[in-house]
C-alpha positions in Angstrom: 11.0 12.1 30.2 9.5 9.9 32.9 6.5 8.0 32.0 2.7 9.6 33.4 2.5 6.6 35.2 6.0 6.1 37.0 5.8 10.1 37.7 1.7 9.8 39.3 3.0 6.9 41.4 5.8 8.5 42.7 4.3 12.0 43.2 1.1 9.9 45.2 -1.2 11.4 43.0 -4.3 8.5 42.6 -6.8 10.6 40.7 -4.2 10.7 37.8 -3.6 6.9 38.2 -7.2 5.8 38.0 -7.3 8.1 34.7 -4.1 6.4 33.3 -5.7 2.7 34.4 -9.0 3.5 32.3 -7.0 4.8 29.3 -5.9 1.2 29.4 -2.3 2.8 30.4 0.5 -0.4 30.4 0.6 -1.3 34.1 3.3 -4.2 33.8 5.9 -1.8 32.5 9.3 -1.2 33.8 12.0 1.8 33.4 15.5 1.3 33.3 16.1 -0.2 36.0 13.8 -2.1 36.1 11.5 -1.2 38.3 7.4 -1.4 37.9 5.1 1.5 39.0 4.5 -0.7 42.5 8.2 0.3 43.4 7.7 4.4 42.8 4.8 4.3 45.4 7.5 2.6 48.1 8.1 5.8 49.8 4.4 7.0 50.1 2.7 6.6 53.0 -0.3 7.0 51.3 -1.5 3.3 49.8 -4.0 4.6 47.2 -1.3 4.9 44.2 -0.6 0.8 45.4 -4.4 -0.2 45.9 -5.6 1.0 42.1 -2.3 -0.8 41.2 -3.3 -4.3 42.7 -6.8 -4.4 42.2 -6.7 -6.8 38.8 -5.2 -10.5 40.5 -3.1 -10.8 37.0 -1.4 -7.3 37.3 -0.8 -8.4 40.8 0.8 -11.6 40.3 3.2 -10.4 37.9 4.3 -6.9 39.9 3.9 -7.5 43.3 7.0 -9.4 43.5 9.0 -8.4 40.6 12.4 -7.4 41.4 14.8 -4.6 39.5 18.4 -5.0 38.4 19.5 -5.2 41.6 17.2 -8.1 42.8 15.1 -5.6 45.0 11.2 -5.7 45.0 8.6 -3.0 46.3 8.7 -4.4 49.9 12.9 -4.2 49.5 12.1 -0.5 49.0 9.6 0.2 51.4 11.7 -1.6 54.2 14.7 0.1 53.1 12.8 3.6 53.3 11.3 2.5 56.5 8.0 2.7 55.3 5.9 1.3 58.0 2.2 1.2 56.0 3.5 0.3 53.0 5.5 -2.8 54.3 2.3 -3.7 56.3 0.0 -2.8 53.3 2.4 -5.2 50.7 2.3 -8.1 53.3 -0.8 -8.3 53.7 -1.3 -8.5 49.9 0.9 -11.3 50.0 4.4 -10.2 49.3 7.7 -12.7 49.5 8.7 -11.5 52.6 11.7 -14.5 52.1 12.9 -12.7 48.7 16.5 -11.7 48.6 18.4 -8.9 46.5 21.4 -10.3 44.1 23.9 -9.6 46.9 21.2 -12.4 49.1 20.1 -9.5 51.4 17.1 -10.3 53.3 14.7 -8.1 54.3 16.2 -8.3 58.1 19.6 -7.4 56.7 17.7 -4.2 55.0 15.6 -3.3 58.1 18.6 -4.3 60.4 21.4 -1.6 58.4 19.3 1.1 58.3 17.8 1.0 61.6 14.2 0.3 61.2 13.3 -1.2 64.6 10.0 -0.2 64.1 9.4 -2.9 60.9 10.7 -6.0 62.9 7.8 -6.9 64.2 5.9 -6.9 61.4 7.8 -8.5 59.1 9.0 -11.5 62.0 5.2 -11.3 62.1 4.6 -12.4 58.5 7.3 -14.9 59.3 10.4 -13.2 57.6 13.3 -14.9 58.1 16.0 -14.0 60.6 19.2 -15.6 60.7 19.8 -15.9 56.9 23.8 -15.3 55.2 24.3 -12.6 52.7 26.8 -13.3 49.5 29.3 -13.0 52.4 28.4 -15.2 54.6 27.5 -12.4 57.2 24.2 -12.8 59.4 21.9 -9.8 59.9 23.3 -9.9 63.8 26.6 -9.1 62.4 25.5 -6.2 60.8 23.5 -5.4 64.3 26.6 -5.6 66.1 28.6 -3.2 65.0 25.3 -0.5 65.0 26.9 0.9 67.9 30.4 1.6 66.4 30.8 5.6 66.1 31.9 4.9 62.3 29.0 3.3 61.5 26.2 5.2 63.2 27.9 8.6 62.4 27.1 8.0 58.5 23.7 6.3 59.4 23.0 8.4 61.8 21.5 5.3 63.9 21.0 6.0 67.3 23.4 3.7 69.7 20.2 2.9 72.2 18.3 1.7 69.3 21.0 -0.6 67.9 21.2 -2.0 71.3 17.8 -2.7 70.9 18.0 -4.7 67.4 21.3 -6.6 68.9 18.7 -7.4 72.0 16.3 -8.7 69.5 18.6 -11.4 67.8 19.7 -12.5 71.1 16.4 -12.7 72.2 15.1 -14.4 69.4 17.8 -17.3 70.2 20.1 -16.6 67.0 24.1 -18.1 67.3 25.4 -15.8 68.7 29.4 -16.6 68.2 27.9 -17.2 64.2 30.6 -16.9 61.5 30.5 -14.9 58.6 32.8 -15.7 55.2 36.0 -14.7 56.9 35.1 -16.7 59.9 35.0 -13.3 61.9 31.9 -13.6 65.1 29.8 -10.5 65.9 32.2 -9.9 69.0 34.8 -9.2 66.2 32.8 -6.8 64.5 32.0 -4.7 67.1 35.6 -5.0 68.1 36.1 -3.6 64.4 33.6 -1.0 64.8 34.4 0.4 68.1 31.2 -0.8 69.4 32.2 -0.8 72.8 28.7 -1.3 74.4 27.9 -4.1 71.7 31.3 -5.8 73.1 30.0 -5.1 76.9 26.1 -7.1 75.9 27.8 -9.9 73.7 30.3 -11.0 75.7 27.3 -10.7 78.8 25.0 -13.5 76.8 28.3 -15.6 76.8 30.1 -14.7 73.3 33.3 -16.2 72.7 36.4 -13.8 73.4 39.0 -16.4 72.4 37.6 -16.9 68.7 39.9 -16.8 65.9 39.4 -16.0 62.6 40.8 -18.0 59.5 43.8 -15.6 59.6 43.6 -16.5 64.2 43.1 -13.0 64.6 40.9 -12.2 67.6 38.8 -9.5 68.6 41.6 -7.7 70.0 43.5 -7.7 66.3 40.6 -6.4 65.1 40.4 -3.6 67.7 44.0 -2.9 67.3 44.1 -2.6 63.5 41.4 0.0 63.6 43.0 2.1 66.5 40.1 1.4 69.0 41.2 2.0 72.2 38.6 1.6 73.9 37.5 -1.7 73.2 41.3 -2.5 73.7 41.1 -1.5 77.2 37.5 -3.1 77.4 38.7 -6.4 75.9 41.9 -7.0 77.7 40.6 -6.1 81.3 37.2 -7.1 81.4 37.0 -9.5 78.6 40.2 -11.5 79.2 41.1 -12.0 76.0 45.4 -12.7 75.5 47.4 -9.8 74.8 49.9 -12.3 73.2 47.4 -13.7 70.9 49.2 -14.6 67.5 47.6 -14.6 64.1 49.0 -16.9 61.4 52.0 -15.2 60.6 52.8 -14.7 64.2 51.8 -11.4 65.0 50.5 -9.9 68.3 48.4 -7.2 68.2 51.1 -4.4 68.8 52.3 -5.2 65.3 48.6 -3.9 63.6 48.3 -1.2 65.7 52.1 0.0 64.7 52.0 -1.2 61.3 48.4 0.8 60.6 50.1 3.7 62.2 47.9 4.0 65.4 49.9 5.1 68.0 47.5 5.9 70.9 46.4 1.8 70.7 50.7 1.1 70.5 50.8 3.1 74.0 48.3 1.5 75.6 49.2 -2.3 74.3 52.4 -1.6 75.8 50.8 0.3 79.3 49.0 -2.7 79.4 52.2 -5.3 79.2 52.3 -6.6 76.0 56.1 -7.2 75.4 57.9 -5.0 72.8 60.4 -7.5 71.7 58.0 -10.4 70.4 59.3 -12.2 67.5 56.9 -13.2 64.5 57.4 -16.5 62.3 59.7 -14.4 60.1 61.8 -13.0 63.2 60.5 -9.7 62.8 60.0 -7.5 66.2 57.4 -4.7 66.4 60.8 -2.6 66.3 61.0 -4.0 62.8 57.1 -2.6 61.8 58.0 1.4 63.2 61.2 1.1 61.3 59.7 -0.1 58.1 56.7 2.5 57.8 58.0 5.3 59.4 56.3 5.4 62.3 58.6 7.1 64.2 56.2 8.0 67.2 55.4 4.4 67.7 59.0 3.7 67.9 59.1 6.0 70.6 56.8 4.5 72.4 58.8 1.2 71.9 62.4 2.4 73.5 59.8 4.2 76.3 59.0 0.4 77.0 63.2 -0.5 76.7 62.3 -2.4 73.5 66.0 -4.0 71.8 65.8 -2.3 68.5 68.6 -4.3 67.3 67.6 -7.6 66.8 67.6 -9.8 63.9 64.9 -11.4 61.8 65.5 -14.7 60.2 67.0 -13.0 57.4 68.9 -11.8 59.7 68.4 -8.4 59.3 68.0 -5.7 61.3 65.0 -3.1 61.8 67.5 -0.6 60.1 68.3 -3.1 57.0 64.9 -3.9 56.9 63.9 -0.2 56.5 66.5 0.2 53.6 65.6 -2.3 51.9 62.0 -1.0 51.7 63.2 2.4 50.5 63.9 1.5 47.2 60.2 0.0 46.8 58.7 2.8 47.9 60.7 4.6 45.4 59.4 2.2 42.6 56.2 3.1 43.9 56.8 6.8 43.9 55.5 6.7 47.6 58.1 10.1 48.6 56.0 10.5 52.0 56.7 7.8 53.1 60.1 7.6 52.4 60.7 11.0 54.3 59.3 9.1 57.0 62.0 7.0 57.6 64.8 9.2 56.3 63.5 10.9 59.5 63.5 7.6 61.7 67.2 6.5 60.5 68.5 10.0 61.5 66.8 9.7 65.2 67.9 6.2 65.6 71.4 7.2 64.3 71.2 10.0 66.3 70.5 7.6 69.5 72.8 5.2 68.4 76.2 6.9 66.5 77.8 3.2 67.7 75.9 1.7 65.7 76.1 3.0 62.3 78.4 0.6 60.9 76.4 -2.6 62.3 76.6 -5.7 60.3 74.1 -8.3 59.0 74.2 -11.7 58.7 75.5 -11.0 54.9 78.3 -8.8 56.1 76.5 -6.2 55.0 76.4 -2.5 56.9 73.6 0.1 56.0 75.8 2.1 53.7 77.2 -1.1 52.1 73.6 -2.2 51.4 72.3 1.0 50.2 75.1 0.9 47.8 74.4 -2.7 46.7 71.0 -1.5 45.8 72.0 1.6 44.2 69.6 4.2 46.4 72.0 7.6 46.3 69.8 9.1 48.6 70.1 6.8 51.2 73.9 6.8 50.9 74.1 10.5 51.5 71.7 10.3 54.3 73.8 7.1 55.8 77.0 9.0 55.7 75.7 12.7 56.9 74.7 10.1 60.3 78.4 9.4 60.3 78.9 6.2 57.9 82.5 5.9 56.8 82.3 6.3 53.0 85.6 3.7 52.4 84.3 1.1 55.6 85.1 -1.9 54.2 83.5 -6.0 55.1 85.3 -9.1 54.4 83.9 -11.7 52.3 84.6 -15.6 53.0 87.2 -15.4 50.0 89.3 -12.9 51.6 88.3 -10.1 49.4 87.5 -6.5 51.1 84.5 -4.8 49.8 83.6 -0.9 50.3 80.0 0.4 49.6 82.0 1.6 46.2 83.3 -2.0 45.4 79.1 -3.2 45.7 77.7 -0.7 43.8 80.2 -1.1 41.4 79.7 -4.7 40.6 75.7 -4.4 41.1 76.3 -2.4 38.1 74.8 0.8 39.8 77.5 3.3 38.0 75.5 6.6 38.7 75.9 5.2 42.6 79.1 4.5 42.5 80.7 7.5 40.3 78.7 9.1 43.1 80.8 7.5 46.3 84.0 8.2 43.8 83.5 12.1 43.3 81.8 13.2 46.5 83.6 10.8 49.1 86.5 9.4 47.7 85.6 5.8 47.4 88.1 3.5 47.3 88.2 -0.6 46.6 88.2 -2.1 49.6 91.2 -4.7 48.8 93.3 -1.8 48.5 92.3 0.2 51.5 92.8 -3.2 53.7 96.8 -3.5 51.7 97.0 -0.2 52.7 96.0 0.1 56.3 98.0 -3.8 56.6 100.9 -1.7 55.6 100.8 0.6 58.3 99.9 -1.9 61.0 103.3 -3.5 60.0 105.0 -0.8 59.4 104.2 0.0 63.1 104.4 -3.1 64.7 108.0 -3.0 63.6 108.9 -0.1 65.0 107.9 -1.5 67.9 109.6 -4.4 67.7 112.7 -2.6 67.2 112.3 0.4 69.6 111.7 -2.7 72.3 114.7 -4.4 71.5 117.0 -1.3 71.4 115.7 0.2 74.7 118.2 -1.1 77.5 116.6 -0.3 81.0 119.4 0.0 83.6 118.5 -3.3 85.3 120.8 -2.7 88.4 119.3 0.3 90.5 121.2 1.4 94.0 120.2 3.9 96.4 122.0 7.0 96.7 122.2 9.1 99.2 121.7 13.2 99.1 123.3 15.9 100.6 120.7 15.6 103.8 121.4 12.0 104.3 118.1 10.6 103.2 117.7 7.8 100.2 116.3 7.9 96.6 116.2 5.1 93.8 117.8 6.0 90.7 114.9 5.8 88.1 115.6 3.0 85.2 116.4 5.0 81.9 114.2 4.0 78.6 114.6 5.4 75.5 111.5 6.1 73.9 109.4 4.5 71.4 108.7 6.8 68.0 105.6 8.6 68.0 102.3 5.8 66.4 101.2 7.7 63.2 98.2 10.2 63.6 96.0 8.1 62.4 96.4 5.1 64.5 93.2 5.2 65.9 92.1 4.3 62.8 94.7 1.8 62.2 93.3 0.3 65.5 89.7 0.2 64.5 90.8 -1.7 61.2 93.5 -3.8 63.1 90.5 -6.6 63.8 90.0 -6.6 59.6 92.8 -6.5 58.2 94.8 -9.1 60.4 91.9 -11.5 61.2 92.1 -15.2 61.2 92.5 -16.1 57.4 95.8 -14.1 57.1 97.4 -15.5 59.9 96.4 -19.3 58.0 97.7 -17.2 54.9 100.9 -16.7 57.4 101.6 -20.0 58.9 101.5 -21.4 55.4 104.1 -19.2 54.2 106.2 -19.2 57.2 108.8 -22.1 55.9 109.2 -19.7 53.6 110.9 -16.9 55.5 112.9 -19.0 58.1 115.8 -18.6 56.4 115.5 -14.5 56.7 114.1 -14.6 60.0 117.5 -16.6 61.4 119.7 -14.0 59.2 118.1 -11.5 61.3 118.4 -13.0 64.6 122.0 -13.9 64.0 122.6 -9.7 62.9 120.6 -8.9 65.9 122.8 -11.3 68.0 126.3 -9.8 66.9 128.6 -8.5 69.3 128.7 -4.8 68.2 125.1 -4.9 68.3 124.4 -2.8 71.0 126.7 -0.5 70.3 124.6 0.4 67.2 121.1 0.2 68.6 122.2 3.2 70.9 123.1 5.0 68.4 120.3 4.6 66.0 118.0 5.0 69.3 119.5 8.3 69.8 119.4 9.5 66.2 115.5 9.0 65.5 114.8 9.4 69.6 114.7 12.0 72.2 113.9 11.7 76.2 111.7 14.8 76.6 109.0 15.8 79.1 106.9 13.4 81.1 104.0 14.5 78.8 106.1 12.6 76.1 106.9 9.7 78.3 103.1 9.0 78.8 102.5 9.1 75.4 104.7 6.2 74.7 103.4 4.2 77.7 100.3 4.1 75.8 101.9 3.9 72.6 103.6 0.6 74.1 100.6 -0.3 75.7 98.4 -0.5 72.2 101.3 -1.9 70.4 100.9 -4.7 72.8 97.5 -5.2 72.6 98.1 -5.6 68.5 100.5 -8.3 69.2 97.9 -10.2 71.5 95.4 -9.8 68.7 98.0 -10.6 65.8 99.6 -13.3 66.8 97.7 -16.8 67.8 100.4 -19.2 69.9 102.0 -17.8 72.8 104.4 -20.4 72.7 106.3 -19.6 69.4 109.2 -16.3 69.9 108.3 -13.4 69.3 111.6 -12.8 67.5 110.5 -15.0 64.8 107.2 -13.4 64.3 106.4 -11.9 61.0 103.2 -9.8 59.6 103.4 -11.2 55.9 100.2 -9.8 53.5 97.9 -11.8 51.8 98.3 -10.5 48.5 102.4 -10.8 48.9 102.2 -14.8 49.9 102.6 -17.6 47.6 99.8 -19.5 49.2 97.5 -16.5 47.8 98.9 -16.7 44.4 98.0 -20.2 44.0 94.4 -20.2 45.1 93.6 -16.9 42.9 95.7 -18.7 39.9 93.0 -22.1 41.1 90.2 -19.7 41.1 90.9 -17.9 38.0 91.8 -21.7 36.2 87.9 -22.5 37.5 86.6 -19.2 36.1 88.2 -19.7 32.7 87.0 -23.1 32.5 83.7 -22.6 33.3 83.3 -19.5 31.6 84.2 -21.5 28.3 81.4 -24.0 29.2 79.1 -21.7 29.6 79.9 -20.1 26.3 80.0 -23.3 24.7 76.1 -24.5 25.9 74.7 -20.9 24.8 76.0 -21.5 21.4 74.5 -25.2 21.1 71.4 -24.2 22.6 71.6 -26.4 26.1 70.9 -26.0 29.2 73.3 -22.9 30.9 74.6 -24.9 34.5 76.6 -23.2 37.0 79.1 -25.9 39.0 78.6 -25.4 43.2 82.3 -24.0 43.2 81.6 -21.0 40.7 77.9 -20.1 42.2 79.8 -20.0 45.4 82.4 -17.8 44.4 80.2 -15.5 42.8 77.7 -15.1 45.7 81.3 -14.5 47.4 81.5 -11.5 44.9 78.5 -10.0 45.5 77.3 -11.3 42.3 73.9 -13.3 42.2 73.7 -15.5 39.2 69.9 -16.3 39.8 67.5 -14.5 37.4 70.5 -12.9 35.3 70.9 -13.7 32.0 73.6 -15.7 30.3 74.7 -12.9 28.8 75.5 -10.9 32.0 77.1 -14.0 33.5 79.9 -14.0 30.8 80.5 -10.4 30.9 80.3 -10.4 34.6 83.0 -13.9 34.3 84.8 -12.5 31.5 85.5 -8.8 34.3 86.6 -11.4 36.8 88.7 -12.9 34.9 90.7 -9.8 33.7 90.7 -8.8 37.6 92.5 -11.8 38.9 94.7 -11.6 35.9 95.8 -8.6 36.8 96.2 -9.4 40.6 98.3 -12.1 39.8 100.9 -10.2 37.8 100.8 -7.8 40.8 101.7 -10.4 43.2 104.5 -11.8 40.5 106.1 -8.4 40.2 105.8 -7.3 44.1 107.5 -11.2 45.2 109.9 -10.8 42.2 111.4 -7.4 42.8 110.7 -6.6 46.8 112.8 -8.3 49.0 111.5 -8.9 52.2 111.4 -6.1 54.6 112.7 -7.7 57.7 115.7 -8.5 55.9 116.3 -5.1 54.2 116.5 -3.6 58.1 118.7 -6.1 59.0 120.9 -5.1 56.4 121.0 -1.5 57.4 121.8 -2.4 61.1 124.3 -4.4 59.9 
C-alpha cells in the first residue's frame, strides 16, 4: 500500500498533509523509486501539498533537489508534465534548474521533447541552460528539429506550428546551428531523418550546412533516403542543392539506402531526378546488386525502367545474380523463408527477361547452377534449372578438368545435393560429358573431311543448247555430305569447350607423334585407284535427293567449316594433315597427371608425416594451387579432411591413368583404321 503521505500529495489533498506533518509523519522518505513526497505533487497545479512540504529550510534542502533512480528531481517532473505553476513555484524556491537526469537530460531537452513552449521562458528566465549535450552528444535543437517530422509528432502529438516555434527559439537565442551530435549528424540531418520538411525549409533559410557529412559521410539526403522521405528528397535535391552522387564511406549513393531499406517510391524518384543506376561502390557493387540481394524486385523494376546494366561485376567479380545466391543460403541459416521467396521470385523474372543469360559465368568460372551446387542449396538448383539451366553444363578449370554442377557438389561434399542432380537430372561428371561430346565433334569433322574429299564437282561446264535454240549451263554435280547428328546444335554450343586452346597445345605436342600415320594416309588417299573407290563409297552411304536435302548440306558444310576455323589455329599448315587428338588419349596428358599425382603422393605423405609428430601442417604453392583448381579450399579444413580429400585424388588420377594406358595400348588411331578400310 502507498504511504498516507505519498497518496495525500499526489491526490492534492493539504488538509491531510498538515495532519500527517503534526503527527511528526517522516517527510524525507522515499518509495521505490526513489522519489520524495515533493515529486507526487509534480502534476498538481495546486502548490499547497508543496508549500506545507517546504516550509522547514532543513526538509527543504534535503528534498527540493533530490533526484530518483533515474536522476530526475520534482522540477524534472513538473517540466516533463508541463506543469506551468509548479515549475514557476519550485524556481522560485530555489530549484537546480542546471540538474541533469542519468541519461544528462536538461531540463530544455525535457521541455523541448514534449512540447512545452509555454515553460521556456521561465526556465531561460531562471537562467536554465540551453545548448547543453545529452549522454549522446545530441543538443536540445536536435531534438527541436525533427518536432516537425510526422513520426515524431504523430506519437507526441506535438503540433508542427509549435515545433516551428521551439526550432525559432534556438535560432534566435544564437545556438550552432550546424552542432554535432555523437554520430556527427547536424539538426539538418535529423529533420532530413524525420521527414521534417518545414524544419529542412527554416534551417537551411538561417544558413545550415547541406553538404555536411556524418562520420559514416552520409548527408542529409542518405538520411532522407534510408527512411523513404520523399519529400525532403525532392526538397533537398532541388531547392537545397545537396549532390545526388554524394558517397558515404563505403561508397554508396543514396539509391542504394533507399533500395536496400526497401523504399521504392524514394528509388523512383532518385532515379526521376538523375541519379545514375549503374554507380559502382568500393566493393564494385551496383544498386542492381542491392534489388537482387533483398528481393526487392519492384525496385529492380524501376532500375531496367532507367536502362540500368544488371549484369555487371563487383570486384569479386560477381554478378547481381551470384550475389543473390550466395545470400540464399544465409538467409536459410537464418531461417529468414520470406525473404528468400523474394528472390526465388526475382531470379525467375530476370531469367524470364534474360533466358540468354542463364548459364553466365563469373570470374571463378562459376554459372548460377554450378554455384548453387558448390554450396549445396537444392532449392535453388531446382529453381535454376526450371529457368532453363542445363543440369550436365559443364566449366573448365585452368588444369583442364571439366566440372558439372554434379562434379562441385560432389567434391564440396554436399551428397544429398548431388544424389539429387544424379536421380532427378541425370548428372554426369563433366570430364566425361566433354570426352564425349569431343567424340562426336571428331567423329563429325571426319566425315567432313572425307565427304569433301570424295565429292568431285564436274569442273568443266559447257553450254548446251535445247530444242528451241536457246543456252543453259550444265549445273556442277556434288555428292552430298551425310546428314550432322541431331544433336549438333548441341555439339556446336560445346564446340568452343571442348576444343579450346589447351587441347590444341595438348595437340601440337603430340603431333610428332602421329606423322607417321598422317603420311600413311595421304599416301592411301594419293593412290591411283583412289577415286575409283571414293565413288563408290560416296554412293553407298549417299543419295542426291531434293533441293530441300541439298540445302541442308550447304549448311551442314557451312558449320563444318566454321568448326575447322575455330579448331584449328595456323592457316598455313594442310589441312590434310590435321588431326583432332583428345586430351585424355595424348601422351603429353599422361605425363603431367602421372607429375601431378607424383606431387600429390608426395605431399600427401608429408602431410601425414607432420600430423603424426605434432608440427606445423604446410601446404607447398603447387598443391594449394591444384586444389583450388579442384574446387577444393584447403583454408579453414582440417588436416583430417585434407588427407581424405588427397588420399580421393589420388585414387582418381590413378585410375585415369590406367584409362589412358589401356585406351593408347589397345586403340589404334582412327585416322589410320579408315585408311585401312579405303584401302
Amino acid at each position: 500500500m502507498p504511504e498516507p503521505l505519498f497518496d495525500a500529495c499526489e491526490k492534492n489533498k493539504p488538509d491531510r498533509v498538515k495532519v500527517l506533518i503534526a503527527e511528526n509523519c517522516d517527510i524525507l522518505q522515499v518509495d521505490g523509486q526513489g522519489r520524495s513526497a515533493l515529486h507526487y505533487c509534480s502534476e498538481n497545479k495546486d502548490t499547497s501539498c508543496a508549500r506545507l512540504l517546504l516550509e522547514n529550510d532543513e526538509v527543504k534542502s534535503r528534498i527540493l533537489d533530490l533526484q530518483d533512480h533515474e536522476g530526475c528531481s520534482a522540477l524534472h517532473l513538473a517540466c516533463m508534465n508541463g506543469n506551468e505553476s509548479m515549475v514557476e513555484f519550485l524556481c522560485e524556491r530555489g530549484a537546480n534548474v542546471k540538474l541533469v537526469d542519468n541519461e544528462s537530460h536538461s531540463l530544455i531537452h525535457w521541455v523541448t521533447v514534449c512540447g512545452h513552449l509555454h515553460l521556456f521562458d521561465i526556465l531561460l528566465e531562471y537562467k536554465a541552460p540551453i545548448h547543453t549535450a545529452d549522454i549522446h552528444r545530441a543538443f536540445p535543437i536536435h531534438y527541436a528539429s525533427q518536432l516537425c517530422g510526422k513520426s515524431v509528432h504523430d506519437d507526441l502529438k506535438i503540433d508542427s506550428a509549435k515545433a516551428l516555434e521551439i526550432l525559432q527559439i534556438f535560432i534566435d537565442r544564437k545556438v550552432d546551428i550546424d552542432c554535432t551530435d555523437g554520430q556527427n549528424r547536424t539538426p539538418l540531418m535529423w529533420a532530413a531523418s524525420a521527414d521534417a520538411c518545414d524544419a529542412l525549409r527554416l534551417l537551411y533559410k538561417y544558413g545550415a550546412n547541406q553538404l555536411h557529412v556524418d562520420k559514416d559521410s552520409l548527408t542529409a539526403l542518405h538520411c532522407a533516403a534510408t527512411r523513404g522521405h520523399t519529400s525532403c528528397i525532392r526538397m533537398l535535391v532541388e531547392q537545397c542543392g545537396c549532390p545526388i552522387e554524394g558517397e558515404d564511406v563505403n561508397g554508396c549513393t543514396a539509391l542504394f539506402y533507399a533500395i536496400t531499406l526497401d523504399h521504392p517510391k524514394a528509388c523512383k524518384l532518385l532515379l526521376d531526378l538523375k541519379a545514375n543506376c549503374d554507380h559502382q561502390d568500393n566493393r564494385g557493387r551496383t544498386p542492381s546488386h542491392c534489388a537482387v540481394s533483398k528481393g526487392n524486385l519492384v525496385c529492380l523494376k524501376h532500375l531496367l525502367e532507367a536502362h540500368a546494366n544488371i549484369w555487371i561485376k563487383n570486384k569479386r567479380g560477381d554478378y547481381p545474380i551470384h550475389e543473390a545466391i550466395n545470400l540464399l543460403v544465409t538467409n536459410k541459416a537464418r531461417k529468414a523463408t520470406d525473404e528468400s521467396t523474394k528472390i526465388y521470385e526475382i531470379i525467375r523474372y530476370i531469367f524470364k527477361l534474360y533466358p540468354y543469360k542463364i548459364a553466365v559465368q563469373n570470374d571463378e568460372r562459376r554459372t548460377p547452377l554450378h554455384l548453387a551446387a558448390s554450396l549445396g542449396d537444392i532449392d535453388t538448383c531446382e529453381v535454376l534449372i526450371q529457368c532453363g539451366a542445363n543440369s550436365n553444363t559443364f566449366i573448365r578449370t585452368n588444369a583442364g578438368n571439366y566440372l558439372t554442377p554434379y562434379d562441385l557438389a560432389r567434391v564440396r561434399g554436399h551428397q544429398a545435393c548431388a544424389d539429387y542432380l544424379v536421380s532427378k537430372y541425370a548428372g554426369q561428371r563433366g570430364n566425361l560429358l566433354a570426352s564425349i561430346y569431343a567424340r562426336r565433334i571428331q567423329k563429325c569433322y571426319r566425315q567432313y573431311e572425307l565427304q569433301k574429299k570424295l565429292s568431285v564437282p564436274n569442273q568443266e561446264s559447257s553450254p548446251s543448247k535445247t530444242t528451241d535454240g536457246s543456252s543453259e549451263e550444265i549445273m556442277k554435280t556434288k555428292i552430298l555430305p551425310t546428314k550432322l547428328p541431331k544433336s549438333k546444335n548441341t555439339l556446336l554450343k560445346q564446340a568452343k569447350l571442348c576444343l579450346d586452346n589447351k587441347q590444341l597445345d595438348d595437340r601440337f605436342k603430340t603431333h610428332s607423334l602421329n606423322i607417321q600415320s598422317l603420311r600413311k594416309s595421304s599416301v592411301l588417299l594419293d593412290d591411283n585407284n583412289a577415286e575409283e573407290r571414293r565413288r563408290v563409297f560416296a554412293k553407298s552411304k549417299t543419295t542426291v535427293s531434293s533441293m530441300n536435302q541439298s540445302n541442308e548440306a550447304k549448311s551442314a558444310e557451312f558449320i563444318l567449316k566454321c568448326f575447322i576455323n575455330r579448331i584449328f589455329l595456323s592457316d598455313r599448315l594442310d589441312l590434310s594433315n590435321k588431326v583432332i587428338i583428345h586430351a585424355s588419349n595424348s601422351i603429353a596428358t599422361s605425363n603431367r597427371l602421372y607429375d601431378r599425382r607424383k606431387l600429390i603422393a608426395e605431399e600427401l605423405h608429408k602431410l601425414k608425416q607432420a600430423r603424426l609428430n605434432n608440427q606445423y601442417i604446410v601446404i607447398s604453392r603447387p598443391l594449394y594451387q591444384m586444389l583450388i583448381e579442384n574446387a577444393f579450399n584447403p583454408q579453414n579444413r582440417r588436416a583430417d579432411e585434407i588427407e581424405r580429400y588427397l588420399e580421393t585424388l589420388l585414387k582418381a588420377y590413378d585410375v585415369e591413368l590406367e584409362a589412358i594406358r589401356k585406351r593408347t595400348k589397345s586403340v589404334p588411331p582412327k585416322l589410320t583404321r579408315r585408311a585401312s578400310q579405303l584401302s
